[in-house]
N, C-alpha and C positions, 0 to 999 in steps of 0.2 A: 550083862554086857559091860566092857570092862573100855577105858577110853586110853591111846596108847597116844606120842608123840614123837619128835621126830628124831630121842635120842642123839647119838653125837653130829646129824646131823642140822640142830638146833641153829638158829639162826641166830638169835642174841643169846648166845649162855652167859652164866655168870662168869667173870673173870677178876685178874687182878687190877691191882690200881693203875701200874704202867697199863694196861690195856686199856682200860677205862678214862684215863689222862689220854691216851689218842684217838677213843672212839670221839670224845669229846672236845679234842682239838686246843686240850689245856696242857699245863708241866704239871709234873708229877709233886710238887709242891702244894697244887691249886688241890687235889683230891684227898692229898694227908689233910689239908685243911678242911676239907669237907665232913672226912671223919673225923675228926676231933669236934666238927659241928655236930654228930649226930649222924650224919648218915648212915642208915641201917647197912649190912654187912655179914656172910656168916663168913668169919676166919678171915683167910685174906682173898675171899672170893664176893667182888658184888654186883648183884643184877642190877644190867643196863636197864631194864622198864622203872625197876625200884627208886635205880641214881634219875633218871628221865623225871621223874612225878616228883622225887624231893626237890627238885633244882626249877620244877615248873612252878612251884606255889611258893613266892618269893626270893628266889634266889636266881633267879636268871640273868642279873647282871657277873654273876660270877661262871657261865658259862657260854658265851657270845656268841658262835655258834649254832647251839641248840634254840637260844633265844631268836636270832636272824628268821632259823627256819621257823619258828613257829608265828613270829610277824608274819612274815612272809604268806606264810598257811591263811591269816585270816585278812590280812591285804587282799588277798583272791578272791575274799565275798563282799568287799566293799562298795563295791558298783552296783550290784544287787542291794544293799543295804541302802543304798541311794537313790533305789527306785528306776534305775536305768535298766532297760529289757534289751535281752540277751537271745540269739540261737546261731548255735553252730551246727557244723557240721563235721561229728566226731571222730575219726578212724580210732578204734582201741587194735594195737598189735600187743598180742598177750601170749607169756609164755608162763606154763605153770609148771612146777615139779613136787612129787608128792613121793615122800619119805616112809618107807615102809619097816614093820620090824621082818626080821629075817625069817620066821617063823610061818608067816603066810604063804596060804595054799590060794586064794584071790580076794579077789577085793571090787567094790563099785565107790566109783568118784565121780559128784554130781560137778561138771561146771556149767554153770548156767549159762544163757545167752543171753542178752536185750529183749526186755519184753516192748510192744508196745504201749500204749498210753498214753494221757490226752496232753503231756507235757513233751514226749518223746516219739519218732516216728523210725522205723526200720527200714536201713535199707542195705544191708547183706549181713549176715551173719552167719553163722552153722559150720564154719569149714575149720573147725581144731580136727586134727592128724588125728588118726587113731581110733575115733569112736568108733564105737561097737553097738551104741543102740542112744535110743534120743525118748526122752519125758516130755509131759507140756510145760511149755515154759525153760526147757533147762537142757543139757546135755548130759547121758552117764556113761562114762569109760567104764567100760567092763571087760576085765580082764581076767582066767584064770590059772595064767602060770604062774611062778613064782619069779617074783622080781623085790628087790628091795627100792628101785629108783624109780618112778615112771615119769616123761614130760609128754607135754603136747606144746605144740605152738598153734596161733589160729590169729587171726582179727575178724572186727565184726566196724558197721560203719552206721551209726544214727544219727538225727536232727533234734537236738536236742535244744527246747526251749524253755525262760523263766516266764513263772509265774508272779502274778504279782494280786494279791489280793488280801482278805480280812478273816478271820476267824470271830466266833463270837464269845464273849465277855467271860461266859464260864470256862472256853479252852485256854485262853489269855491267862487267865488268873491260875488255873493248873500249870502254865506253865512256867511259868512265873514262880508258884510256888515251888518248885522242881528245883530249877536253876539257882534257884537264893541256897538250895541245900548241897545240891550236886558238886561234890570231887572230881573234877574229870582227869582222867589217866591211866597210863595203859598198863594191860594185865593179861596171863592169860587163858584162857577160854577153856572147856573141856568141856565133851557130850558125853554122855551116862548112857541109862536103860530110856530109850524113846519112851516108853511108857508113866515114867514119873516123872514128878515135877522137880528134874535137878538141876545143878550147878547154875545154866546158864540163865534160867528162867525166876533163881529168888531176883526180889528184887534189892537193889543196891544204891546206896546212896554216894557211890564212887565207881569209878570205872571209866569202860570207854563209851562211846557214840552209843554198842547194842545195847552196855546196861541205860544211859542215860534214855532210850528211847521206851526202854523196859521199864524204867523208875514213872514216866509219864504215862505210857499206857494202864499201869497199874494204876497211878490215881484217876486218871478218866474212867476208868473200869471202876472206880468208888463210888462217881460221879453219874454211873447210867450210862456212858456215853461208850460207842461202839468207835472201835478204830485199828488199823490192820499197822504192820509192821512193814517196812519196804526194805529191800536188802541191794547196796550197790557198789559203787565206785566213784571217787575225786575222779573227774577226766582233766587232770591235770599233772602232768611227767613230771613234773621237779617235786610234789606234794602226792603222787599216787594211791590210793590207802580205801580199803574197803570203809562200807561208810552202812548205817543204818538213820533210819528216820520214820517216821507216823502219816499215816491219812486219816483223816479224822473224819466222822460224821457230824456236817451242823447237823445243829437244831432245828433248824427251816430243811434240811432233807441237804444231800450231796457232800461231796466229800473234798476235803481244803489238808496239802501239806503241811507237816507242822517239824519243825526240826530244833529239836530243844538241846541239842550237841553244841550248835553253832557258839549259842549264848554264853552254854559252858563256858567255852574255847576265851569267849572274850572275858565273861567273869576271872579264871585263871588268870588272863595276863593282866587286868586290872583297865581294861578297856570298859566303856558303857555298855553295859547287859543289858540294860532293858532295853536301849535302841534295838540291838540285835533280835531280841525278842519280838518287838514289833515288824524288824524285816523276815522273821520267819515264822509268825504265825499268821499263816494262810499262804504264805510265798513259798516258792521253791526259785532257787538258783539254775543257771544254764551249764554248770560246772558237774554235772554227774552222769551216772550211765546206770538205771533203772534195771536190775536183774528180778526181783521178784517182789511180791507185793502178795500179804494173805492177813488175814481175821485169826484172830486168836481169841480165846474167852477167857476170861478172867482165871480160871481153874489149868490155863497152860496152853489148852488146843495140841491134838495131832498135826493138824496143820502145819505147824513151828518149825515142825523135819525139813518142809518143802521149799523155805527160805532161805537156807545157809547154802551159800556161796563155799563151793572148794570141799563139801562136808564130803568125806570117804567112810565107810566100813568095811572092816574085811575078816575073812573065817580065817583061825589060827590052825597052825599043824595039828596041837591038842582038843581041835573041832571049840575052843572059844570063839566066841564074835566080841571083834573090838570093834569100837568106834572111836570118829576125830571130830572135833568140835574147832571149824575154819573161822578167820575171825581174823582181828588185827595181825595176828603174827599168826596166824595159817596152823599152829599147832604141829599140823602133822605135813606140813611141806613149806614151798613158799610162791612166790605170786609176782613174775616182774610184767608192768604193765607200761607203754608209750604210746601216747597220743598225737594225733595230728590233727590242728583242729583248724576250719574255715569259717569264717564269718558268713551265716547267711540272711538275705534282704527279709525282716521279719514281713512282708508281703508276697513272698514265693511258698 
């Protein structure tokens, strides 16, 4: 099984410098000087994720901007790092579109919906346009004419509330170890043969949120220590962005969030890490929308399939089966999301 994307439909392709001087809101002066720094480039074409992560790891006073938003981005867990408890009530209005090669006879596209959970509480979800049949846990469009574009639109409404609690000593200290190594930035994704252990599953010592939650469940899996993968969403519009993170099993039995991204986020800007670590080992924030939640074993798990957010496969003319591996940049489509959120009395 062969993994396809979303061709000239791509959503950051590589381009030129002028392009890249306005994705990033600088002159066309500020990005010659970039490359004369180094920045990687092939020809006179260079990827947005590549410029993104050069510019995130010490140089982000030379793109202001890109720097705002990624304050900005962890300004939004500060209150939770504060120990301030949090629940709202979410409306996510979601609209997906998933980019097809031209060659397809059909295809299945899982979108998940809100699970519950003892952080999260349901209260409508199910109604994207279009389906044709529903999973546990999830929704799948199934479609078999041929189409190169498909969208649906839908919202879903939960109560979503922080946790605030402790991990114990050996998860702290794996995570810990993690984050002191971990590159965080973005890259993109691909799904292989379900059956092997590919692309997305080595582990990495760079990447985004899925590798970094990958990088920690592999050493807790060093460790003995059992813990599942969670697959979601920022419920936040100006920052929207698919999101991964861990449940862990203490030692003493039950299971405590553990989100080793976050620390990334602050290690890169040159924030206190280890704070952030302490806010998110055992705590979960009130800022996300919970789609799936499974156990993998060390060796990969089948399981794995059943957590990706947005993942499609589909049978080609030549009776090949492709698949897409959905993830920060959707691979094979993309993902606009808007939230509407109320405050609710944490005693209702």
């Amino acid at each position: 099984m062969n993994a396809f994307g979303p061709g000239p439909a791509e959503p950051y392709p590589a381009a030129d410098a002028t392009a890249i001087a306005d994705l990033f809101g600088v002159d066309a002066a500020a990005v010659a000087g970039w490359l004369d720094d180094g920045l990687p480039h092939a020809g006179d074409l260079i990827d947005p994720m590549v410029c993104t992560n050069w510019l995130s790891w010490g140089r982000l006073d030379r793109a202001p901007i890109l720097a705002r938003r990624w304050h900005v981005y962890l300004a939004g867990f500060r209150a939770h790092r504060q120990g301030q408890a949090a629940r709202h009530r979410v409306t996510w209005n979601r609209s997906h579109t998933l980019y097809l090669p031209e060659a397809v006879i059909s295809a299945d596209w899982w979108l998940p919906d809100p699970i519950a959970c003892d952080w999260q509480q349901l209260e409508q979800c199910g109604d994207l346009s279009d389906l044709r049949a529903r999973s546990a846990g999830g929704q799948w469009l199934c479609r078999s004419e041929p189409s190169t574009t498909w969208e649906v639109h839908g919202s879903a409404t939960v109560v979503v509330a922080s946790q605030h609690g402790n991990c114990d000593a050996a998860v702290v200290s794996a995570m810990r170890d993690v984050v002191a190594e971990f590159r965080y930035g973005y890259r993109r994704h691909e799904r292989h043969e379900r059956h092997e252990r590919d692309e997305p599953r080595q582990v990495r010592k760079e990447g985004t949120c899925l590798d970094c939650a990958l990088a920690l469940g592999s050493h807790l899996s060093s460790l003995g220590r059992a813990w599942q993968l969670c697959a979601g969403l920022t419920a936040r519009s100006a920052v929207a962005n698919a999101h991964y993170w861990l449940l862990v099993e203490q030692a003493g039995g039950g299971w405590v969030p553990v989100d080793p991204s976050i620390p990334a986020i602050a290690r890169m800007l040159g924030d206190d890490w280890q704070q952030w670590i302490d806010a998110y080992a055992g705590s979960l924030d009130a800022w996300r929308v919970t789609l799936a939640c499974a156990e993998l074993t060390p060796a990969g798990a089948e399981q794995f399939v059943s957590v990706v957010p947005g993942q499609a496969s589909a049978a080609m003319a030549g009776g090949e089966m492709c698949d897409a591996w959905a993830c920060i940049d959707w691979v094979c489509g993309e993902t606009v999301a808007s939230f509407s959120i109320d405050p609710v009395d944490a005693n209702s």
